[in-house]
N, C-alpha and C positions, 0 to 999 in steps of 0.2 A: 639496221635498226639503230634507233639514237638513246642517250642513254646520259643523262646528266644528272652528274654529281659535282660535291662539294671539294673543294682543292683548297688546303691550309697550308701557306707559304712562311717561310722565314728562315734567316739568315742565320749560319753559322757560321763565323769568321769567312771566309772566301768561299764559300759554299753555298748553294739556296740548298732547304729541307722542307719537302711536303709530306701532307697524308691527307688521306679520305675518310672523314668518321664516319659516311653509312658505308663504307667498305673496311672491315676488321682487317689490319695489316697490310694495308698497300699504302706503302711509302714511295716515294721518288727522292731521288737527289742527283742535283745537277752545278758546276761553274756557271751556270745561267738559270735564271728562271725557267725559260723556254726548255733550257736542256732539263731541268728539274719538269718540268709541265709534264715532257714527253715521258721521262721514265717513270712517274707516277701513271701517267694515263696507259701506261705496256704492264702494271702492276694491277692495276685494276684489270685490267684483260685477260690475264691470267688470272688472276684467284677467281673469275667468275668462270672461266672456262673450266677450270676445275671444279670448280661447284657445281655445273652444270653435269659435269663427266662423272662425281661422284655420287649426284641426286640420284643420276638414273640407274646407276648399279644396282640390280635388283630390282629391280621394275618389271613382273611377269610378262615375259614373253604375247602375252594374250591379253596383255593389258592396250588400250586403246590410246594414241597418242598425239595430241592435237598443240599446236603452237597457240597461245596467246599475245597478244599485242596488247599493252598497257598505255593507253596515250590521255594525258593528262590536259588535254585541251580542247577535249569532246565535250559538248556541255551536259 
């Protein structure tokens, strides 16, 4: 599944520094942009896997469970 967001880069002394504003708390920071890209993009991956882990806590057993697919270029 693909899933694109927003990455806000910039520079702190010798440093790249991101985040993602529709993701609350996923930072990256990296010696490279690239290496910043990547650990912002393994931060989002995590806070939503966890989001995902902690929606379904509680979810009765006999409740029905079906995947949706969100795709933004269906007319």
């Amino acid at each position: 599944m693909r899933h694109e967001f927003t990455a806000i880069f910039e520079r702190d002394g010798d440093w790249w520094v991101s985040y993602c504003p529709e993701v609350p708390g996923a930072n990256g920071q990296g010696a490279s942009r690239q290496e910043c890209r990547d650990s912002l993009a393994a931060a989002i991956l995590l806070i939503l896997e966890d989001r995902r882990e902690s929606g379904l806590r509680g979810v009765p057993a006999d409740a029905e469970r079906e995947t949706i697919t969100v795709d933004n270029s269906a007319p």
